[in-house]
C-alpha positions in Angstrom: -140.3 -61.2 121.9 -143.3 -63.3 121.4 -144.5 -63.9 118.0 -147.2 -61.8 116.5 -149.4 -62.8 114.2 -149.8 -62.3 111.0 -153.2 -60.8 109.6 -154.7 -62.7 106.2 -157.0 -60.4 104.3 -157.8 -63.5 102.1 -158.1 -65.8 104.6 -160.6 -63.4 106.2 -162.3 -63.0 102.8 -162.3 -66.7 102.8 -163.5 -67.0 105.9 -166.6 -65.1 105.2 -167.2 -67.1 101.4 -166.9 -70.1 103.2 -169.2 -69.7 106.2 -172.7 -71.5 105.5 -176.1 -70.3 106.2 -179.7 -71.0 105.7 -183.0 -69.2 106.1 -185.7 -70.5 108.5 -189.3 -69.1 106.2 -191.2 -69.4 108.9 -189.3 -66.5 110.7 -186.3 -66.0 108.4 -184.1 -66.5 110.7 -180.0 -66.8 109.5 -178.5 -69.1 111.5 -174.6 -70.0 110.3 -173.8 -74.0 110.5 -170.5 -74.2 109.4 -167.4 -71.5 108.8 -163.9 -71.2 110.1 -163.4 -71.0 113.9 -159.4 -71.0 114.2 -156.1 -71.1 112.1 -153.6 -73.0 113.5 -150.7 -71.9 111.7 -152.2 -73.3 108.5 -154.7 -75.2 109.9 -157.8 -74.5 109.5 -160.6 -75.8 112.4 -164.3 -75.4 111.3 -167.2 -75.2 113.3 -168.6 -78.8 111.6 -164.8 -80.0 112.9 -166.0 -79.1 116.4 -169.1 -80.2 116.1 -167.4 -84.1 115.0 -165.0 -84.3 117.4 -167.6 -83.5 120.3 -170.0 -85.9 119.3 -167.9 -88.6 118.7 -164.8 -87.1 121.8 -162.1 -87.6 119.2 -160.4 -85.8 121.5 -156.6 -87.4 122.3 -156.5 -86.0 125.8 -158.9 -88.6 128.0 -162.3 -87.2 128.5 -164.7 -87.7 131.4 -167.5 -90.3 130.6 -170.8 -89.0 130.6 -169.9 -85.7 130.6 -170.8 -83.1 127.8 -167.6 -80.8 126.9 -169.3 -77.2 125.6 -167.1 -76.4 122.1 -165.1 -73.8 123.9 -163.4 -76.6 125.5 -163.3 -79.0 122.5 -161.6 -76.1 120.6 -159.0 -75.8 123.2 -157.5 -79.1 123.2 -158.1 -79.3 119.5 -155.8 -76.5 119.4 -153.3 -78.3 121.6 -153.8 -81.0 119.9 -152.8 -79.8 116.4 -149.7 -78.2 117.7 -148.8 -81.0 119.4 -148.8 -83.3 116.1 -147.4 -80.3 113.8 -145.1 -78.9 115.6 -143.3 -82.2 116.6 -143.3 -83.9 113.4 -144.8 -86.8 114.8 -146.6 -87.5 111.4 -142.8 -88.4 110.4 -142.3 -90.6 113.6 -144.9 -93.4 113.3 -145.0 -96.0 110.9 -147.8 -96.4 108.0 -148.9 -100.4 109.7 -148.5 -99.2 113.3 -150.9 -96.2 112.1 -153.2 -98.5 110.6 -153.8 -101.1 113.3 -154.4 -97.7 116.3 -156.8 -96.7 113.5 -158.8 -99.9 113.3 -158.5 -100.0 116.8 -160.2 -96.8 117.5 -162.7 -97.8 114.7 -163.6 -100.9 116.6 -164.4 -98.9 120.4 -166.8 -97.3 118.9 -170.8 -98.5 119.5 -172.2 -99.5 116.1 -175.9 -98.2 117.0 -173.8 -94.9 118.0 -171.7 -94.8 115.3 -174.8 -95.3 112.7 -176.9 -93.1 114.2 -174.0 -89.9 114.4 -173.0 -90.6 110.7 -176.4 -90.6 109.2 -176.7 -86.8 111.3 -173.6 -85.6 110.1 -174.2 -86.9 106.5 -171.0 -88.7 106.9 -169.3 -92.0 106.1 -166.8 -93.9 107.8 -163.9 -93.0 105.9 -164.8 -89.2 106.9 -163.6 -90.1 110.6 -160.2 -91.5 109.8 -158.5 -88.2 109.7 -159.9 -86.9 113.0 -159.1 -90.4 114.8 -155.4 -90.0 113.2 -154.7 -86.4 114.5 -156.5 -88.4 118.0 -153.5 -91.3 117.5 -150.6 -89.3 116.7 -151.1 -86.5 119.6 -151.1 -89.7 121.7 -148.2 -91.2 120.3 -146.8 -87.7 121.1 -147.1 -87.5 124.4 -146.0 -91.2 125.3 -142.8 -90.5 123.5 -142.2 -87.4 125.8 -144.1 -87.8 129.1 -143.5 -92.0 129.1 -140.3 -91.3 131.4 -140.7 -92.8 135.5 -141.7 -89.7 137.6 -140.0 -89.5 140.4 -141.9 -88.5 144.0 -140.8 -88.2 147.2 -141.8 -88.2 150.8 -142.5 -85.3 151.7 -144.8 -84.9 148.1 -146.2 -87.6 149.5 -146.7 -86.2 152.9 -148.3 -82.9 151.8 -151.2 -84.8 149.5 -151.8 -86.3 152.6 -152.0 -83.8 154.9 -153.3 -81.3 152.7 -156.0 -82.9 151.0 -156.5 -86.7 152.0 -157.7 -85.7 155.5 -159.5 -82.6 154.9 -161.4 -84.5 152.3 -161.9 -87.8 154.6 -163.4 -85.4 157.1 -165.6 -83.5 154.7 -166.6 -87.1 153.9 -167.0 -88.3 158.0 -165.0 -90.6 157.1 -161.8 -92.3 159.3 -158.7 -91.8 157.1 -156.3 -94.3 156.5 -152.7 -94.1 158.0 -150.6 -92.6 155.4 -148.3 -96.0 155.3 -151.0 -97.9 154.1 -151.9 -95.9 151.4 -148.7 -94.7 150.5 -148.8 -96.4 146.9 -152.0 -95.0 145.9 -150.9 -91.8 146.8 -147.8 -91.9 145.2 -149.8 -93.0 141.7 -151.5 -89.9 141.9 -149.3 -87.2 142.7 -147.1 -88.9 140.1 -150.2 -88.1 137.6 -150.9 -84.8 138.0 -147.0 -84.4 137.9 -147.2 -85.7 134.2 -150.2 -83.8 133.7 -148.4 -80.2 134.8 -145.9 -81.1 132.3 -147.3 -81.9 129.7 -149.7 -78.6 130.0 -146.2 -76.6 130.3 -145.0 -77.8 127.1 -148.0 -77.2 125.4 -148.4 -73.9 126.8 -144.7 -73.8 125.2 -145.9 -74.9 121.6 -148.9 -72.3 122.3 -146.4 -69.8 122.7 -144.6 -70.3 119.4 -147.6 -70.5 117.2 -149.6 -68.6 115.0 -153.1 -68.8 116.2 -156.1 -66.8 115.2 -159.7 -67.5 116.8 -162.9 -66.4 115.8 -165.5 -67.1 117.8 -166.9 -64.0 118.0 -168.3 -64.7 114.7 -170.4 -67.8 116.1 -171.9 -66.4 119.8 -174.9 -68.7 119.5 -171.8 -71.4 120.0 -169.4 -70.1 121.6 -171.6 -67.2 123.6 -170.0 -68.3 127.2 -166.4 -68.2 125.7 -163.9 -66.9 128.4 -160.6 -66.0 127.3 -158.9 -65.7 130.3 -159.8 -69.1 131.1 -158.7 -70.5 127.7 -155.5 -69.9 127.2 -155.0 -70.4 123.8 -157.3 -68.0 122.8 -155.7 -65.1 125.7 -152.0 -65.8 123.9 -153.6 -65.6 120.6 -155.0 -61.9 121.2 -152.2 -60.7 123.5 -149.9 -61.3 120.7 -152.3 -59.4 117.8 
């Protein structure tokens, strides 16, 4: 029987005490810029958390370049992401020196003129990023423990990628395919990819299953106003099991 969860009047009541508002004069306008979205089991993800991870794709999962992710999505694989690192214990697992040198690591990738420019908007300093970049290092360190196993693939995997969507998308392209022999390797690399990828969006559709998750976007619609549930699926588990 899946897991229900469990209803916090005082977390609610929280909730609401804690959400932050201001007044536009001109118009008085409310407009909310900070509150709880999500409890993940006893974590707590705030819109500002969103907002941070966003601007800055502290995201552990590798992001697109150039590409803007819409909070609905950030909030989905920051939901992942904390059950990933909570559920495992992986904050057990990696040392304190081996923590500290991903950290500065991380710290260093980022573009200075960025980096000024984001912290002086957030009213932050640089200290305030640590513990979103840690949650960023240990997820990874999670899933290269699990998923760092050799995939195995075989012919005929390789023969449908081939035939199923190498050609059709050489000719959509008007382009000559290669024979499959010659770019067997390259195939192989990517079918063994989205392999890993599958399974490591199994188990945490796995984790997902066991938690205790409670979303509230509904509170924030000039956010999350394009939120599809049946596409997120953290948020679908979370209210089929209410």
């Amino acid at each position: 029987m899946p897991k229900k969860n469990t209803f916090y009047p005082g977390l609610i009541l929280f909730m609401f005490l804690s959400t932050l508002i201001f007044f536009t004069p001109a118009k008085g306008e409310v407009k909310i810029v900070d509150g709880i979205v999500a409890v993940v089991n006893d974590d707590i993800i705030t819109l500002t958390d969103i907002r941070i991870v966003q601007a800055f794709n502290f995201l552990g999962r590798e992001m697109d370049r150039g590409v803007v992710y819409d909070y609905n999505d950030v909030l989905e694989s920051m939901i992942k992401q904390k059950l990933a690192v909570r559920m495992t214990g992986e904050t057990d697992i990696i040392g304190a020196a081996e923590l500290g040198i991903a950290l500065q690591r991380e710290l260093d990738k980022l573009n200075k003129e960025f980096l000024k420019i984001e912290l002086e908007r957030f009213d932050l300093k640089i200290d305030d990023l640590k513990e979103y970049l840690i949650e960023k290092i240990l997820y990874q360190s999670v899933i290269s423990r699990r998923f760092s196993r050799e995939i195995f693939v075989n012919l005929k995997e390789i023969e449908v990628y081939y035939e199923g969507r190498y050609l059709p998308a050489q000719k959509e392209k008007n382009q000559k395919p290669q024979p499959m022999m010659k770019i067997l390797s390259e195939i192989e690399s990517i079918v063994k990819e989205e392999k890993a990828e599958k399974q490591i969006e199994e188990w945490l559709k796995y984790l997902t299953d066991k938690a205790d998750i409670q979303v509230f976007t509904d509170k924030y619609p000039e956010y999350f106003n394009s939120l599809d549930y049946a596409r997120v699926e953290v948020a679908a588990d979370a209210r089929r099991r209410g």
